[in-house]
C-alpha positions in Angstrom: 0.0 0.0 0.0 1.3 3.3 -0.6 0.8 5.8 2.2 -1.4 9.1 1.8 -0.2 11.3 -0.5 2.4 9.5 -2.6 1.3 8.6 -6.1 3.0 6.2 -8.2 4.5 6.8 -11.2 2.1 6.7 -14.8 2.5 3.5 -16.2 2.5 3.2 -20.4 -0.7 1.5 -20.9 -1.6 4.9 -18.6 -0.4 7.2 -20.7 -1.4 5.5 -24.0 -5.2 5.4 -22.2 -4.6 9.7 -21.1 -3.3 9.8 -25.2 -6.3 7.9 -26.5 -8.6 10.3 -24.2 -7.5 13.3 -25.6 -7.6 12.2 -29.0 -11.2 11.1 -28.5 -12.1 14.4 -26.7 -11.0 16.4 -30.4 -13.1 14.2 -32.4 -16.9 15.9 -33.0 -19.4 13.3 -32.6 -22.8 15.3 -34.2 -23.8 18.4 -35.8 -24.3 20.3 -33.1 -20.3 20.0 -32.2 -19.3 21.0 -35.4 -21.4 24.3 -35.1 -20.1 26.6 -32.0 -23.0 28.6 -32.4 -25.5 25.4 -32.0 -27.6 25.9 -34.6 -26.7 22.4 -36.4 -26.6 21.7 -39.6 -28.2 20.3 -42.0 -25.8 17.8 -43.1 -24.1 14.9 -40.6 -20.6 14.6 -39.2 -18.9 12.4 -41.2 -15.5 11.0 -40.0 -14.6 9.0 -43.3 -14.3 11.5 -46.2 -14.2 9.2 -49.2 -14.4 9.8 -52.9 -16.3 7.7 -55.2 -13.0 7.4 -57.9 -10.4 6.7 -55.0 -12.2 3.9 -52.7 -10.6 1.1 -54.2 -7.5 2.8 -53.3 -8.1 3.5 -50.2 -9.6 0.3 -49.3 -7.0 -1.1 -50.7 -4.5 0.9 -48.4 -6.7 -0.2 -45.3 -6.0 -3.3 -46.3 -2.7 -3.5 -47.2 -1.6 -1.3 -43.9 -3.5 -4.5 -41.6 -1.5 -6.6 -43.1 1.8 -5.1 -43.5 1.1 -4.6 -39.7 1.2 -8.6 -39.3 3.4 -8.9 -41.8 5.4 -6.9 -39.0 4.5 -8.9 -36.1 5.2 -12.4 -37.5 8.5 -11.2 -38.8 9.1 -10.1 -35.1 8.4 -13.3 -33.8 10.5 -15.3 -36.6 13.0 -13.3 -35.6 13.1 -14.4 -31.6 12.1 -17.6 -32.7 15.6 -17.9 -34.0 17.2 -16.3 -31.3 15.7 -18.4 -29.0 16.9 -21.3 -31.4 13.6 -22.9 -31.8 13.8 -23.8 -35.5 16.3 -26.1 -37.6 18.4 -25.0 -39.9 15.5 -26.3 -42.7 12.9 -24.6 -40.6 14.8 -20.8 -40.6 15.4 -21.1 -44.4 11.7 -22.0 -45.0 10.5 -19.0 -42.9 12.8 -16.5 -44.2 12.2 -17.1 -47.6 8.7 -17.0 -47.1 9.3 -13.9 -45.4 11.2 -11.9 -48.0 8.5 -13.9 -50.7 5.1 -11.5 -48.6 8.0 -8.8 -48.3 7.8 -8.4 -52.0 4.3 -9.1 -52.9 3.8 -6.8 -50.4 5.7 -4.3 -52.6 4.4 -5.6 -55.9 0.6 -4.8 -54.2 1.6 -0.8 -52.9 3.0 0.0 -56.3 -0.4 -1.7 -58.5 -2.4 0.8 -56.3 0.2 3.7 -56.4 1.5 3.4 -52.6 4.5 3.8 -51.1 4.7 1.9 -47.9 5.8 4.8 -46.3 1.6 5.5 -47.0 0.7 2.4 -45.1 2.5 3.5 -41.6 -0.8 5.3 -40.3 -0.3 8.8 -38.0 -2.3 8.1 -34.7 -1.6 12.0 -33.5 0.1 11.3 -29.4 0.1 8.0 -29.7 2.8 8.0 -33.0 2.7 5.5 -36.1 1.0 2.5 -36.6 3.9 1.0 -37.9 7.3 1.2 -36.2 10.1 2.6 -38.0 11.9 0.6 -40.5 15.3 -1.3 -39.1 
């Protein structure tokens, strides 16, 4: 127990929940918001501003950011997997070409829909990118 007074220090999961408030507290959620003088408006608040010649593209970047997310993730894990020295020899081949074999269809996909994959790594405002920064 801590006595009376002291506080402990914020944790990260803390700050990223303070972060994610904030954030939150910017986005309008009606009309009304949207309008300081609270008249409203006529039209709704929209949050996804889309254009009917660029939705492919733009799904297509949802897409591809998910999964160059996992794409990420599992290379992460491959990666301690070997450290660890999990795999055989057959077993780290296999994985690593299969690796560098998404690595470039991943590639071959952003430049078919004019991305960079720079494009995929998402700005989240205080919380930073979606996507770490490249080794």
């Amino acid at each position: 127990m801590t006595a009376e007074g002291e506080r402990r220090p914020p944790s990260r999961a803390d700050e990223v929940a303070e972060a994610a408030a904030r954030a939150f507290r910017l986005l309008p959620a009606a009309p009304r918001d949207l309008d300081p003088a609270g008249k409203g408006s006529r039209s709704p608040a929209r949050r996804i501003s889309s254009d009917r010649d660029t939705v492919e593209r733009d799904l297509m970047k949802l897409v591809l950011t998910l999964v160059e997310l996992l794409r990420q993730l599992m290379e992460r894990q491959a990666l301690h997997r070997v450290d660890q020295g999990d795999l055989t020899d057959e077993q780290e081949e296999r994985l690593g070409a299969t690796l560098m074999l998404l690595h470039d269809r991943m590639s071959d996909l952003c430049a078919q829909y004019g991305l960079t994959m720079e494009d995929l790594n998402l700005d989240l405002g205080p919380l930073g990118t979606l996507l770490p920064p490249p080794d």
